[in-house]
Backbone as CSV, one residue per row, in Angstrom:
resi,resn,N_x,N_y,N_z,CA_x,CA_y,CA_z,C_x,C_y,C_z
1,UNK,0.273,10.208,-13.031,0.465,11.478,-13.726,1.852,11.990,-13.425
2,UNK,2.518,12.490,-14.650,3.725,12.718,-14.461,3.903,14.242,-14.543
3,UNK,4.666,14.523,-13.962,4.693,16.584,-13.997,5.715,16.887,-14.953
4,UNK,5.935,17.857,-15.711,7.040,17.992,-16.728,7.914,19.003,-15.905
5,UNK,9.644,18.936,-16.635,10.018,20.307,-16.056,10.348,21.346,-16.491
6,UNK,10.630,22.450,-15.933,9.964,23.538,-16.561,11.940,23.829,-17.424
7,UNK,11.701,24.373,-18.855,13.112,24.223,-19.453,14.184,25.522,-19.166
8,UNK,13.619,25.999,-18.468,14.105,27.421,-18.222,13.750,28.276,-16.911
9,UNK,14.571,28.313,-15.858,14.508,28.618,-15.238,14.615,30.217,-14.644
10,UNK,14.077,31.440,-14.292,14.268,32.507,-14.145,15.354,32.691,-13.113
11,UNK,16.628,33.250,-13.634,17.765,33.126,-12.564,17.375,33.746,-10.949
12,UNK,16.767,34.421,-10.990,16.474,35.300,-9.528,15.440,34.310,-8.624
13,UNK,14.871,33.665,-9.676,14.127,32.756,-8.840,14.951,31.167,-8.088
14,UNK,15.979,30.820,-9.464,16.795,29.807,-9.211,17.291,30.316,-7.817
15,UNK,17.893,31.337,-7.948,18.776,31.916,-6.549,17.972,31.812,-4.850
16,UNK,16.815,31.776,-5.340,16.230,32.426,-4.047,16.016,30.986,-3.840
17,UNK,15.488,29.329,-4.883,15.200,28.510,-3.875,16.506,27.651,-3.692
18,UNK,17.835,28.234,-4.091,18.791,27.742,-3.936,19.316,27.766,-2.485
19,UNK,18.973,29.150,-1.993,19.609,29.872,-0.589,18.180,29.192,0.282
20,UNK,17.060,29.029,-0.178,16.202,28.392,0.791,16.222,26.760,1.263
21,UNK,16.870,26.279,0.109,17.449,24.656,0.488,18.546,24.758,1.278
22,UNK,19.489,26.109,1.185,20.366,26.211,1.742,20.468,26.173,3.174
23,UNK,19.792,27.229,3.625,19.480,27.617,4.771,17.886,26.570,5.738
24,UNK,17.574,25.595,4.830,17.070,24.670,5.672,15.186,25.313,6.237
25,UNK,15.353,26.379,5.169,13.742,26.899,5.517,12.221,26.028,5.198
26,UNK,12.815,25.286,4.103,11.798,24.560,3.462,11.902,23.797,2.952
27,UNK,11.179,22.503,2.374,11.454,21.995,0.885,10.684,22.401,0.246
28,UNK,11.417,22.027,-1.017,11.013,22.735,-2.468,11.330,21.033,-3.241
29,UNK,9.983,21.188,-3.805,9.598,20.365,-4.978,10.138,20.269,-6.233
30,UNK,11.057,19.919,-6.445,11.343,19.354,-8.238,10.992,18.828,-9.005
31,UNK,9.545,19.310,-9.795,8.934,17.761,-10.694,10.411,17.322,-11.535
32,UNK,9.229,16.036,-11.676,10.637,15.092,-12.227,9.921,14.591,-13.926
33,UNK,10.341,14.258,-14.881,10.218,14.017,-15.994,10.759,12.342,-16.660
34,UNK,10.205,10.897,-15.831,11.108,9.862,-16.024,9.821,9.518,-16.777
35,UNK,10.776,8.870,-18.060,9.953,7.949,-19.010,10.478,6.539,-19.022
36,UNK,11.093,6.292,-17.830,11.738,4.936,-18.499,11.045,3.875,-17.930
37,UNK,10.553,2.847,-18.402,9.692,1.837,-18.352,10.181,0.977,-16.582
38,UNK,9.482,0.992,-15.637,10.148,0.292,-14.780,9.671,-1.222,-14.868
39,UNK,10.645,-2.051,-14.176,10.720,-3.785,-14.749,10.605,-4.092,-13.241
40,UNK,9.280,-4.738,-13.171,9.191,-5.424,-12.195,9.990,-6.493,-12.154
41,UNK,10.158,-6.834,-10.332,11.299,-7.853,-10.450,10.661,-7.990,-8.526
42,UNK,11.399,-9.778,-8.802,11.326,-10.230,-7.021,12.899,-11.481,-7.071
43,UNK,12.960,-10.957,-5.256,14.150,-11.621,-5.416,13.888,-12.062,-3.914
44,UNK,14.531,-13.232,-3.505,14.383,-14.057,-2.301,15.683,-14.140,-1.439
45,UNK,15.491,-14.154,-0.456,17.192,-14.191,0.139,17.433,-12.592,0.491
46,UNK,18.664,-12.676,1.014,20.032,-11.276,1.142,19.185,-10.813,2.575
47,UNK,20.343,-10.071,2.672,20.408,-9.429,4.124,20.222,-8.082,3.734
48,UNK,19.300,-7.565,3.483,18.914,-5.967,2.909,16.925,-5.452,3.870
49,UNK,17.070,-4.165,4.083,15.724,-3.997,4.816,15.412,-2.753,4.528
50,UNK,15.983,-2.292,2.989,15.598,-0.990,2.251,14.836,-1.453,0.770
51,UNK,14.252,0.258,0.651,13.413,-0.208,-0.704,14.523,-0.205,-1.519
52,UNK,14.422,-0.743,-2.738,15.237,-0.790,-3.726,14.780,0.326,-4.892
53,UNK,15.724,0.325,-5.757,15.408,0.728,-7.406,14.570,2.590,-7.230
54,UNK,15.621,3.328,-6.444,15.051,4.595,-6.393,15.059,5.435,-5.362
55,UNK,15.125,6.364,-5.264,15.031,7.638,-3.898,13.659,7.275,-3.536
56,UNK,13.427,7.383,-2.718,11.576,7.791,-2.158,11.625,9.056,-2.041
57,UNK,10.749,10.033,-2.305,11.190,11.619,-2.448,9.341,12.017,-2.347
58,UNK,9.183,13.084,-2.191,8.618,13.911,-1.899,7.579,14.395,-3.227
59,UNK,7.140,13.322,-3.878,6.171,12.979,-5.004,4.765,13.324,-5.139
60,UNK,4.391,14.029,-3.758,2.917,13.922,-3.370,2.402,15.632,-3.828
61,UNK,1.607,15.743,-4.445,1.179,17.154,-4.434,0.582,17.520,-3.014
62,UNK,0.310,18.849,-2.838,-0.087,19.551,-1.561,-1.621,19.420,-1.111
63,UNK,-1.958,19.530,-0.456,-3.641,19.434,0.086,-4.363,18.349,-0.422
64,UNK,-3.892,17.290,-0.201,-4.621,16.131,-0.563,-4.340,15.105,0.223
65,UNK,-5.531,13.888,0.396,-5.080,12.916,1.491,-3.850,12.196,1.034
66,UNK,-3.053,11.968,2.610,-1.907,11.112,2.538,-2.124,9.730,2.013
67,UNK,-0.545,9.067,1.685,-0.811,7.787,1.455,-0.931,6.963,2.139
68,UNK,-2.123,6.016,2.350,-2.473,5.295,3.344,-2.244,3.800,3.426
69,UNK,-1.737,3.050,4.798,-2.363,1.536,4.512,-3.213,1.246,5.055
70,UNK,-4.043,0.061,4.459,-5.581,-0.069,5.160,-5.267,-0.725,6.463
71,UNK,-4.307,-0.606,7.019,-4.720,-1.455,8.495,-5.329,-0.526,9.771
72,UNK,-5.943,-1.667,10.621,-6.453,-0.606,11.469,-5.708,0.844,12.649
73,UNK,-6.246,1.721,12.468,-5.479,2.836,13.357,-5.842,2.607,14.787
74,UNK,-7.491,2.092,14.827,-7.940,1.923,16.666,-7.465,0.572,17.097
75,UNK,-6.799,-0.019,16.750,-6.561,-1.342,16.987,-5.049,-1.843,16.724
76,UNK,-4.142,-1.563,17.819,-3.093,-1.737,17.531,-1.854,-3.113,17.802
77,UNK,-2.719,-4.007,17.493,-2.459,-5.362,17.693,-1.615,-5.602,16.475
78,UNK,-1.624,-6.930,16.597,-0.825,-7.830,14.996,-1.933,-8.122,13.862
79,UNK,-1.639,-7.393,13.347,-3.039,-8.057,11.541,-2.344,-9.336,11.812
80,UNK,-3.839,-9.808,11.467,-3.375,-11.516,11.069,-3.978,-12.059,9.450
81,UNK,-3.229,-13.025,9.333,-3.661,-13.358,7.638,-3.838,-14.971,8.002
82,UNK,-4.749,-15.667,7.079,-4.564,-16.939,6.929,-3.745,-17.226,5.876
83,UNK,-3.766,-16.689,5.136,-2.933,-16.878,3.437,-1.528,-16.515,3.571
84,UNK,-0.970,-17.714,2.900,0.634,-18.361,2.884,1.146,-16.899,1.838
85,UNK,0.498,-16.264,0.718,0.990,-15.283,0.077,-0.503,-14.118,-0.134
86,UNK,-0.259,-13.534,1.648,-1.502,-12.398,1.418,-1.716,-11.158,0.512
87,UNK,-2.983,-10.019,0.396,-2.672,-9.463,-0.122,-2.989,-8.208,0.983
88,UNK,-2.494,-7.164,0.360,-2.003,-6.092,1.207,-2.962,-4.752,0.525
89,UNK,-3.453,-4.058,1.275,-4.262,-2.593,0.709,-3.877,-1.529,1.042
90,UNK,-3.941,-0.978,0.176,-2.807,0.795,0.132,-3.769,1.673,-0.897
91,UNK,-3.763,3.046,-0.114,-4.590,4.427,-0.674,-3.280,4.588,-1.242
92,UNK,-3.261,5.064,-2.327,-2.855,5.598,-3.001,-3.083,6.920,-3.596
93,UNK,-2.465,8.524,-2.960,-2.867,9.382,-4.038,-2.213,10.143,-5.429
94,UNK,-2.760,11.441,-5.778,-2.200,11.301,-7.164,-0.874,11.634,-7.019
95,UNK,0.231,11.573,-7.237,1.552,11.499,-7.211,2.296,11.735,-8.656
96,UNK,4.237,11.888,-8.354,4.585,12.285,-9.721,5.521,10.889,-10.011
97,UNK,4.927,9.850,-8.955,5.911,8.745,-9.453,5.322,8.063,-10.628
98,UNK,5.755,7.310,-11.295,5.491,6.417,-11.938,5.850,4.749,-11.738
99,UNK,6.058,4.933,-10.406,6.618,3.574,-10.199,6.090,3.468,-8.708
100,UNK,6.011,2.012,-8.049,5.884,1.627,-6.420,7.275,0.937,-6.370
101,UNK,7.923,0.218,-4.856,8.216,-1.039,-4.699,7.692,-1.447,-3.454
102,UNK,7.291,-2.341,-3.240,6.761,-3.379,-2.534,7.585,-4.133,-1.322
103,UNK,8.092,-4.216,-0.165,9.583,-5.359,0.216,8.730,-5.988,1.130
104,UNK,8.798,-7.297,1.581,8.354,-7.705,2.479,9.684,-8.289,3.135
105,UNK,9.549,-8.233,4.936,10.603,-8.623,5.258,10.470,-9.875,6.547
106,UNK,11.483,-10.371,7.010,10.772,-11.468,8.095,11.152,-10.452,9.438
107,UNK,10.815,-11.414,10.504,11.215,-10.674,11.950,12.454,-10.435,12.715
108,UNK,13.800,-11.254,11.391,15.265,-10.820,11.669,15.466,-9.558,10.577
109,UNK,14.636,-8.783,9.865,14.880,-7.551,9.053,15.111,-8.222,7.649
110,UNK,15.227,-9.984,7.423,15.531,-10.389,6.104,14.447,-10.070,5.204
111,UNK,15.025,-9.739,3.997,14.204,-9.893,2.743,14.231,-10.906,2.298
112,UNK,12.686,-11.145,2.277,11.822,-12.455,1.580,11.318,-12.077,0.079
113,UNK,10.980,-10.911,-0.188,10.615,-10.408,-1.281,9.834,-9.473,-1.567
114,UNK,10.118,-8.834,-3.022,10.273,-7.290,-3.372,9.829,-7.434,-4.916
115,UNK,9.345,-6.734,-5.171,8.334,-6.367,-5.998,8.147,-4.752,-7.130
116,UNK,8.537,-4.367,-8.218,8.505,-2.794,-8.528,6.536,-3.124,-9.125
117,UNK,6.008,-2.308,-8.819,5.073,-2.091,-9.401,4.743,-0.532,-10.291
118,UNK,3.337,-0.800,-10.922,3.206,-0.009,-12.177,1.370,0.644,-11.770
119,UNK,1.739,2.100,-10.962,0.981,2.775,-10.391,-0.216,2.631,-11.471
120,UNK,-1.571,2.445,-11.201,-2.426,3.446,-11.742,-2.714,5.095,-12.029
121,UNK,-3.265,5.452,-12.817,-3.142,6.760,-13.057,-3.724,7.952,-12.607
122,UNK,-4.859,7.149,-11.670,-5.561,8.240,-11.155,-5.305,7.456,-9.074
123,UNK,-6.121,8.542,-8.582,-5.765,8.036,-6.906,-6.673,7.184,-6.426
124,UNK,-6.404,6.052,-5.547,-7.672,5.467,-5.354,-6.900,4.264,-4.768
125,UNK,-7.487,3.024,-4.208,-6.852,2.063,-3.433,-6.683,0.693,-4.088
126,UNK,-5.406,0.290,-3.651,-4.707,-0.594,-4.879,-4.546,-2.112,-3.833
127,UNK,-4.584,-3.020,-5.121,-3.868,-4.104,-3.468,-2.828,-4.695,-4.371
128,UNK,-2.089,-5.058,-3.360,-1.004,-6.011,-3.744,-1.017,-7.842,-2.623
129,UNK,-0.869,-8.255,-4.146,-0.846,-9.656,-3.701,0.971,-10.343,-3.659
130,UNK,1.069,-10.997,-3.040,2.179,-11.276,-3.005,2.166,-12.701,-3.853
131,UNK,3.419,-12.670,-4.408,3.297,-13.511,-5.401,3.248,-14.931,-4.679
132,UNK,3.025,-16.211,-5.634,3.030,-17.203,-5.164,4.147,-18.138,-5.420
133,UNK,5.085,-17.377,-6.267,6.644,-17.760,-6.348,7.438,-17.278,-5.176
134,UNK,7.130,-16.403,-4.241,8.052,-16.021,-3.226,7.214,-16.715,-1.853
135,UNK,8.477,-17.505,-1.339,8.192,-18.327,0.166,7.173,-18.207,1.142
136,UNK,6.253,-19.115,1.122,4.887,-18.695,1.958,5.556,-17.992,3.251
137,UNK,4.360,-17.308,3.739,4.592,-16.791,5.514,4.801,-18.501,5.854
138,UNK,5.081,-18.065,6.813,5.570,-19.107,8.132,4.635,-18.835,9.422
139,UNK,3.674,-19.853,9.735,2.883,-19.670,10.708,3.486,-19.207,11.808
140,UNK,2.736,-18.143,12.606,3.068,-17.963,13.275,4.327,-16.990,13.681
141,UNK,5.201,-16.475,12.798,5.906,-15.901,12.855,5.638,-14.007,12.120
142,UNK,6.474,-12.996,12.833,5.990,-11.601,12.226,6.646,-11.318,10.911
143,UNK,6.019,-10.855,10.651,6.322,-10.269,9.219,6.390,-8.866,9.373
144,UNK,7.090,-7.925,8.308,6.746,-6.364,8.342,7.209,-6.347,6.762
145,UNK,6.234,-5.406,6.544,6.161,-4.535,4.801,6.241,-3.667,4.670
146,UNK,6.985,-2.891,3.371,7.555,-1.731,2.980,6.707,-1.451,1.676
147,UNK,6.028,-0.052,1.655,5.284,0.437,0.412,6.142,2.076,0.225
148,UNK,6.959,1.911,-0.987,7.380,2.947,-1.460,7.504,3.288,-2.502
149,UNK,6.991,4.988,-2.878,6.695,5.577,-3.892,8.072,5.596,-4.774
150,UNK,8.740,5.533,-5.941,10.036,5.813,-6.127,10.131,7.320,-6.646
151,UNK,10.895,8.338,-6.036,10.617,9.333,-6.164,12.225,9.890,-6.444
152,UNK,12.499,11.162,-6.204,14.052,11.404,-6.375,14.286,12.391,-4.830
153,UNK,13.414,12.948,-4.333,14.410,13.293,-2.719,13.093,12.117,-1.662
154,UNK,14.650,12.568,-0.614,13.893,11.580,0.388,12.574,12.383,1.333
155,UNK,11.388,11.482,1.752,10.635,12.220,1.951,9.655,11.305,2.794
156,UNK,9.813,11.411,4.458,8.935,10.127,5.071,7.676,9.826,4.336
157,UNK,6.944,10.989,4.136,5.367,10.723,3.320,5.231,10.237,2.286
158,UNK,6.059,9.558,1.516,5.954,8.855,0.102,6.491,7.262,0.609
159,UNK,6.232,7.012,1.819,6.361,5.243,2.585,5.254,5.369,3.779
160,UNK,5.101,3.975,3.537,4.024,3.643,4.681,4.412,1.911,4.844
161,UNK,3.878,1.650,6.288,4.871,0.372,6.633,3.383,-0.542,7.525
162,UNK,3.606,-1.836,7.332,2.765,-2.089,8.299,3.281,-3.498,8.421
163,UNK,2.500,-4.641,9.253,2.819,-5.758,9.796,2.345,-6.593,9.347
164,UNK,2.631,-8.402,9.958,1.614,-9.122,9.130,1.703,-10.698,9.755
165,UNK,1.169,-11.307,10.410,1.206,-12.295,10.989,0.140,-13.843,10.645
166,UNK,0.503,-14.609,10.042,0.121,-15.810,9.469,0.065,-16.954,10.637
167,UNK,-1.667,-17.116,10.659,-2.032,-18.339,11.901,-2.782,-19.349,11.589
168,UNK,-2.827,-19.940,12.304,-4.132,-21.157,11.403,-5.475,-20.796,11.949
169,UNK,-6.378,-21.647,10.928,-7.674,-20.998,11.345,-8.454,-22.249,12.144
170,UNK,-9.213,-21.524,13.565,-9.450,-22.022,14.595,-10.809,-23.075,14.569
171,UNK,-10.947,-24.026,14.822,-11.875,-25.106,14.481,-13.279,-24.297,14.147
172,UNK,-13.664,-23.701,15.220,-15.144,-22.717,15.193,-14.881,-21.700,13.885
173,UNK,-13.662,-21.090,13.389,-13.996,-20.299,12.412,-13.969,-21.233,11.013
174,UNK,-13.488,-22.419,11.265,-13.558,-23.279,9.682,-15.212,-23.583,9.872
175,UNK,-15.491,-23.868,11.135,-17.334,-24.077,11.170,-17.927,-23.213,10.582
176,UNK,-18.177,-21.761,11.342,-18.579,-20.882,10.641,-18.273,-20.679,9.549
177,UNK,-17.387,-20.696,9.092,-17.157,-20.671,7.152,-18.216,-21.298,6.585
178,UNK,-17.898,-22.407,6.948,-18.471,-23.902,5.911,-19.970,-23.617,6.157
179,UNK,-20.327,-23.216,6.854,-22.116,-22.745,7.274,-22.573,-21.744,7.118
180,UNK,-21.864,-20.667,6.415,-22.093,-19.390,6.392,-22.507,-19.074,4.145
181,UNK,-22.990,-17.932,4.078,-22.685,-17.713,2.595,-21.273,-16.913,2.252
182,UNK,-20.945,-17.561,1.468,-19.756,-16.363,0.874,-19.887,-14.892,1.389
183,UNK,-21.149,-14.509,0.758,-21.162,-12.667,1.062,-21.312,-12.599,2.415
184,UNK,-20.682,-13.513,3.552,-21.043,-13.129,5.020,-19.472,-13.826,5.798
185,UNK,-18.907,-14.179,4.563,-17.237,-14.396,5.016,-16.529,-12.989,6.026
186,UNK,-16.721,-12.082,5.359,-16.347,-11.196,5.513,-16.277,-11.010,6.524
187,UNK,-17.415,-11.144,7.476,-18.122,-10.505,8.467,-17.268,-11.087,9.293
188,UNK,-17.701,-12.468,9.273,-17.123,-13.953,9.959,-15.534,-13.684,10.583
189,UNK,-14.792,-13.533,9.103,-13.387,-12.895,9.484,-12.689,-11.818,10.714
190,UNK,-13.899,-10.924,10.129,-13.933,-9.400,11.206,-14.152,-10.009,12.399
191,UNK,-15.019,-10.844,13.152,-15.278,-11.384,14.464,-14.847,-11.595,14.915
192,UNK,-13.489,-12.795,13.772,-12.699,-13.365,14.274,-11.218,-12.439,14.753
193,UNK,-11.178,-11.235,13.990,-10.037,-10.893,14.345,-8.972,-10.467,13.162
194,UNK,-9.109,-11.119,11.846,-8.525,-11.522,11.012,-8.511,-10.583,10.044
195,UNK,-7.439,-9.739,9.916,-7.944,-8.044,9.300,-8.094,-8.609,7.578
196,UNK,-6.439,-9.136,7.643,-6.509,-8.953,6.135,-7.260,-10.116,4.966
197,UNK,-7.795,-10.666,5.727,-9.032,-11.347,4.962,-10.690,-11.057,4.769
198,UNK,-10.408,-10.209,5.981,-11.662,-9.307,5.752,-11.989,-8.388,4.903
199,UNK,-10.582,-7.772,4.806,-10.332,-6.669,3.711,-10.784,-7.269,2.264
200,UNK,-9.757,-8.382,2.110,-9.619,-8.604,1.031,-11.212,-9.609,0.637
201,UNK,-11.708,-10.340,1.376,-13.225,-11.000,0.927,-14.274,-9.473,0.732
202,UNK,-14.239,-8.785,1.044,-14.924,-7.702,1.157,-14.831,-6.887,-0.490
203,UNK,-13.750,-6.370,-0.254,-13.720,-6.010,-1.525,-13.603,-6.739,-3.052
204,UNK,-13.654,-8.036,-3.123,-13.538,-8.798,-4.092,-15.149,-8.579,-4.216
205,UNK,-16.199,-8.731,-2.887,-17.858,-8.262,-2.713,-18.053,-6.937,-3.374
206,UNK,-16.888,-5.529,-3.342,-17.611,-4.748,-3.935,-17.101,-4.560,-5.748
207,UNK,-15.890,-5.572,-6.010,-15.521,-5.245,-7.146,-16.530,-6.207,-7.929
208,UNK,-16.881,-7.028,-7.559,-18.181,-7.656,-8.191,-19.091,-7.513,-8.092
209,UNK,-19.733,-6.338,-7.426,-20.972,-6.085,-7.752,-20.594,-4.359,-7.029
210,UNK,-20.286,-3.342,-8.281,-20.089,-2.246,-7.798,-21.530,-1.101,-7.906
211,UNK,-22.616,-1.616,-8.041,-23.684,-0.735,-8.161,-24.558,-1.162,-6.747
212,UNK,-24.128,-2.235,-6.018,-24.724,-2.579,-4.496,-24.326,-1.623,-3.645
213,UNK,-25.439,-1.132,-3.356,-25.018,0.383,-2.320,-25.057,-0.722,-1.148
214,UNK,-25.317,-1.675,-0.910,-25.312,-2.104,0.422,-24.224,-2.817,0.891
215,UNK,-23.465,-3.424,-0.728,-22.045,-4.150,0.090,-21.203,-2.731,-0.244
216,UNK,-21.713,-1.883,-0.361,-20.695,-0.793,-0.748,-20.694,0.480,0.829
217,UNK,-22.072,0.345,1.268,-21.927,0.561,2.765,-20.943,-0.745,3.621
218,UNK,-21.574,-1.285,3.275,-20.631,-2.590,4.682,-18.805,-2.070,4.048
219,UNK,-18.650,-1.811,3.147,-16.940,-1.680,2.597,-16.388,-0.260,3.684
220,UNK,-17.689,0.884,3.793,-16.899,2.353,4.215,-17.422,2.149,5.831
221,UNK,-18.334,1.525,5.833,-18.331,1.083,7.408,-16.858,0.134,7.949
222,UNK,-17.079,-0.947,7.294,-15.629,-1.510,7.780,-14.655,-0.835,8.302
223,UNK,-14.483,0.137,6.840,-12.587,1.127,7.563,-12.994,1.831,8.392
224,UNK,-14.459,3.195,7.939,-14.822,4.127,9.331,-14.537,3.318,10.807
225,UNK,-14.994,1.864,11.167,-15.055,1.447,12.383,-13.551,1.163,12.174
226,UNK,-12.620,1.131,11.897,-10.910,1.302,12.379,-10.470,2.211,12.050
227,UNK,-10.862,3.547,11.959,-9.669,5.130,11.936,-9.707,5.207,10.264
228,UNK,-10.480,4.527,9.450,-9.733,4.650,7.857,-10.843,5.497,7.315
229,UNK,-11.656,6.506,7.723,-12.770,7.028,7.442,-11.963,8.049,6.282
230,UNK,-10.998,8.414,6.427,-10.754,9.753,5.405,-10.029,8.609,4.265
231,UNK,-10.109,7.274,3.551,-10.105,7.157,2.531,-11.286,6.051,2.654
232,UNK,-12.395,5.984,3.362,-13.076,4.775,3.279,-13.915,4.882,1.876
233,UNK,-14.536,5.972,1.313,-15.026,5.798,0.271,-14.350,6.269,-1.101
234,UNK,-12.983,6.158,-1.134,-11.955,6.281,-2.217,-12.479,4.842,-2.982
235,UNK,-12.311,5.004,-4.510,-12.144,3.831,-5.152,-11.547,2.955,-5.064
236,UNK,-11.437,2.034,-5.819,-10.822,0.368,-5.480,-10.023,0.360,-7.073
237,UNK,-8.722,0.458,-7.287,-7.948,0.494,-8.556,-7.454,-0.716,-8.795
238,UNK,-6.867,-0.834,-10.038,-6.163,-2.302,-10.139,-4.542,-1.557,-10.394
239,UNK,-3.899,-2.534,-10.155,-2.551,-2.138,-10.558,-2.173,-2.253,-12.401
240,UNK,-1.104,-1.604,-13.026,-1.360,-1.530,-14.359,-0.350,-2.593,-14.858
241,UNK,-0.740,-2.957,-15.738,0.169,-4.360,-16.246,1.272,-3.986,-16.970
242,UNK,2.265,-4.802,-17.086,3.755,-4.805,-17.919,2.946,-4.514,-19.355
């Protein structure tokens, strides 16, 4: 949702939040009015460890939950992934951007790859997969990711950052797989340790069968048991296509 701006401004009012930016009392919000189509794009290589294609600014309306990533808050270890191009989960709320970008970076600050995406329209939790044209993880080595709103002032609360570490999977958890049912992967994962496959087998469980109150408990139990209780029962969105 985009905010319009207003075409006329009352001078006494211009004045007063002019001298209040001035004097450092507050910020003040500028909706913004962009119609221009953003073009997703990924690029590999360069020595860069900023978002691209935009200010991050201060996009978020007031009294509503922040933007979140799903990793855990009680557990402050390394997420681990098995997947060479994982995917990543982010709350998303309603905002005046019309655009994301995405950066993933390695553990010298390089960019591996970056991504503009095309918000949904209402608030609710989005994932991003990383493409399978940009360079698998590298076992064993850290990763860190950049989720930013593109906005026009700068504004810490319109980014959220998290980690990401790619391992192989351990003889006993390929057992348990291979002996287990699909709808109990999930679980399997969680035991093991393995955030973002848990996440992501889980919710593929509730986007396919969204009238199961029971894989739809195991989904708000999951985050409640890591700190994610204030978006655990937010929806599950898709991202919007070119």
């Amino acid at each position: 949702m985009i905010m319009n701006k207003k075409n006329i401004f009352d001078s006494a009012v211009l004045k007063t939040i002019i001298l209040i930016i001035f004097i450092g009392l507050s910020t003040i919000l500028f909706p913004i009015n962009t119609y221009a189509r953003p073009v997703p794009r990924t690029e590999k290589g360069g020595r860069e460890d900023t978002i691209p294609g935009g200010t991050r600014g201060d996009c978020l309306y007031e009294d509503q939950k922040p933007l979140t990533a799903l990793i855990p808050k009680t557990n402050k270890t390394q997420e681990l992934t098995l997947a060479a191009h994982p995917t990543i989960f982010i709350y998303v709320p309603e905002n005046t951007a019309n655009a994301a970008d995405f950066v993933l970076l390695d553990s010298n600050h390089k960019k591996v790859y970056e991504t503009r995406l095309l918000l949904p329209e209402t608030s609710g939790i989005i994932d991003i997969t990383i493409s399978p044209d940009a360079p698998e993880l590298q076992i064993g080595l850290n990763y860190h990711w950049k989720f930013a709103l593109v906005c026009q002032s700068v504004n810490p609360k319109t980014l959220v950052k998290g980690s990401i570490q790619r391992i192989n999977p351990t003889p006993d958890l390929t057992k348990n797989l291979q002996q287990s049912q699909e709808s109990e992967h999930w679980l399997i994962y969680s035991q093991a340790g393995i955030w973002y496959e848990t996440l992501v087998t889980l919710a593929e469980q509730v986007r396919s069968y969204p009238n199961d109150t029971e894989i739809t408990s195991q989904w708000t139990t999951l985050l409640n048991s890591v700190g994610l209780n204030n978006v655990a029962t937010e929806p599950l969105k898709q991202l919007l296509k070119e």
